[in-house]
C-alpha positions as CSV (number, residue, x, y, z in Angstrom):
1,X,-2.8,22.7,-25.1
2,X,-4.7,19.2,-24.5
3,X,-1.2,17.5,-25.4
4,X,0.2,18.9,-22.4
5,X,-2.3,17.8,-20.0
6,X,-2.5,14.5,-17.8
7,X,-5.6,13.9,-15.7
8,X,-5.4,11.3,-12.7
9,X,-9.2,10.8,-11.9
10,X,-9.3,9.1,-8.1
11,X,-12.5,8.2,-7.3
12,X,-15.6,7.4,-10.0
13,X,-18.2,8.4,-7.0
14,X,-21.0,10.4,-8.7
15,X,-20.6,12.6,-5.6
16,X,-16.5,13.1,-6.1
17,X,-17.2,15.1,-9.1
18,X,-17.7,18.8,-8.7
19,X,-20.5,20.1,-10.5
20,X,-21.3,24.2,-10.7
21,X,-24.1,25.8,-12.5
22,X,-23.8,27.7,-15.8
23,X,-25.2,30.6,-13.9
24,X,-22.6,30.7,-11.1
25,X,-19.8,29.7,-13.6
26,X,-21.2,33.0,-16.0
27,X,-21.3,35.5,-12.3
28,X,-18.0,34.3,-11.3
29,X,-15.7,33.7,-14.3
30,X,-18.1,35.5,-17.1
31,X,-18.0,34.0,-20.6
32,X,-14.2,33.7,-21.3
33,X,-14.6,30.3,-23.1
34,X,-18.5,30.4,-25.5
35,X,-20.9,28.1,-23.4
36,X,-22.3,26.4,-26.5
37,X,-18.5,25.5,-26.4
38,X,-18.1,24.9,-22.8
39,X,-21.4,22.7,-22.6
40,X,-20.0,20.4,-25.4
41,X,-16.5,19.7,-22.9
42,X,-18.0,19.8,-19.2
43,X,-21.8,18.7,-19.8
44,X,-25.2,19.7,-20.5
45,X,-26.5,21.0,-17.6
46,X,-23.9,21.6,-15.0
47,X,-20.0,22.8,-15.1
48,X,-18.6,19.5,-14.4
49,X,-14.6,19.6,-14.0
50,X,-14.3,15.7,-14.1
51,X,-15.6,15.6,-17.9
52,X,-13.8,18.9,-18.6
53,X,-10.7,17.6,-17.7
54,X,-11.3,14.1,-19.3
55,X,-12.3,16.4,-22.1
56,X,-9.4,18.2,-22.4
57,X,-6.4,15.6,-21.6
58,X,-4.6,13.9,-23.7
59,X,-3.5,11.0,-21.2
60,X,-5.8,10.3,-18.6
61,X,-5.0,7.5,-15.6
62,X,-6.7,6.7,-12.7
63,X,-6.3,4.4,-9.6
64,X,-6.5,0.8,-9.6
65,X,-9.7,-0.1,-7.6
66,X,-11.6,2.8,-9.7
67,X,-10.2,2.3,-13.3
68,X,-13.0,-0.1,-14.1
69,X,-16.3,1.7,-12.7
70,X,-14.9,5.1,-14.4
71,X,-14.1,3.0,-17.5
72,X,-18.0,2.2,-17.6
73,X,-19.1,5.5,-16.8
74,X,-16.8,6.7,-19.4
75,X,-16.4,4.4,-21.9
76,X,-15.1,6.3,-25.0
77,X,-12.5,7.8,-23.3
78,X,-9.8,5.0,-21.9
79,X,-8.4,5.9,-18.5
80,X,-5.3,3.7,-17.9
81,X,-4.9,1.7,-14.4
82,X,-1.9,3.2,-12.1
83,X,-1.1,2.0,-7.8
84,X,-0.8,4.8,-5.6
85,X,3.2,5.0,-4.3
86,X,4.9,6.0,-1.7
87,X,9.0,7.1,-1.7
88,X,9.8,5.1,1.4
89,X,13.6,7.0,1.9
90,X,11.6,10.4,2.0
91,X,8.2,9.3,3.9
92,X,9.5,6.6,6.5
93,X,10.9,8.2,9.9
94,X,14.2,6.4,11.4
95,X,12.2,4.4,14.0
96,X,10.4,2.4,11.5
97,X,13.0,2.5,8.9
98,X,15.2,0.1,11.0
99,X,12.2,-1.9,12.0
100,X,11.4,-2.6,8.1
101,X,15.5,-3.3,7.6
102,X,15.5,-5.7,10.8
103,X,13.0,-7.7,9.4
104,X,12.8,-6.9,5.0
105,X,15.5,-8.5,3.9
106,X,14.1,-9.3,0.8
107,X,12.1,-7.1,0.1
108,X,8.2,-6.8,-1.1
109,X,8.2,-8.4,-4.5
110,X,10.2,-11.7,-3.2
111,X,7.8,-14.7,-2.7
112,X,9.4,-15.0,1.0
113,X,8.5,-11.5,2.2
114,X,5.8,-11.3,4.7
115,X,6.4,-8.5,7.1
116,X,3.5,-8.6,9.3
117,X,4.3,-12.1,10.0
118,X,7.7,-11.4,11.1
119,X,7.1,-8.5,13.5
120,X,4.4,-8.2,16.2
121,X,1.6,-5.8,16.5
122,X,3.8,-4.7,20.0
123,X,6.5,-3.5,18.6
124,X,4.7,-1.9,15.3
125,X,2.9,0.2,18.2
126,X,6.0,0.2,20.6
127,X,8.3,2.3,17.7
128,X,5.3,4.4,16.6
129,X,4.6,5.6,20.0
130,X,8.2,6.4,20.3
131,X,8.0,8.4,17.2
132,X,5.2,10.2,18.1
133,X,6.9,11.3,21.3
134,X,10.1,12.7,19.4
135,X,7.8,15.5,17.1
């Protein structure tokens, strides 16, 4: 099963992690999995799904900014970088869609892009309000 798994981890904030007690965990799910076994994968004290999951991946990635602090607070297990994306055809409405093809010609990854150089704060605001008013 752990070949089939990917775990994206995005935040390596002690207080992202859920944690559960054994107690709870036994009351609500009983004792499918043996807790000897269960306490090797997801901790000691607590049920704690970040290190079950780590535990139980076989390819683990996590966001840029965090990949190195999770790397230290987990360093046998290698969590490789990846950038949060966004499909622009899907996600970008048609007001701001022709504002990035008025002034992208380029395109992002060309050393002359700049976009927020090339259009004003105004009419960023101007076509989002207009937007907003059409929902």
């Amino acid at each position: 099963m752990r070949d089939l798994c990917v775990f994206t981890t995005h935040t390596p904030v002690e207080a992202g992690h859920d944690k559960f007690s054994y107690p709870l965990v036994k009351q609500v799910l009983g004792e499918i999995i043996p807790f000897d076994v269960l306490r090797d994968l997801a901790g000691k004290d607590n049920l704690n799904m970040t290190m079950l999951a780590l535990n139980l991946s076989k390819y683990i990635n996590g966001l840029r900014k965090s990949t190195a602090r999770s790397r230290s607070t987990c360093s046998r297990i290698h969590i490789h970088a990846i950038t949060n994306g966004v499909h622009t055809f899907t996600w970008t409405c048609e007001e701001m869609a022709n504002l990035f093809n008025k002034y992208i010609r380029d395109g992002p990854m060309s050393r002359n892009y700049s976009f927020a150089a090339a259009t004003s704060r105004a009419e960023m605001w101007k076509r989002t309000v207009k937007q907003k008013k059409s929902c």
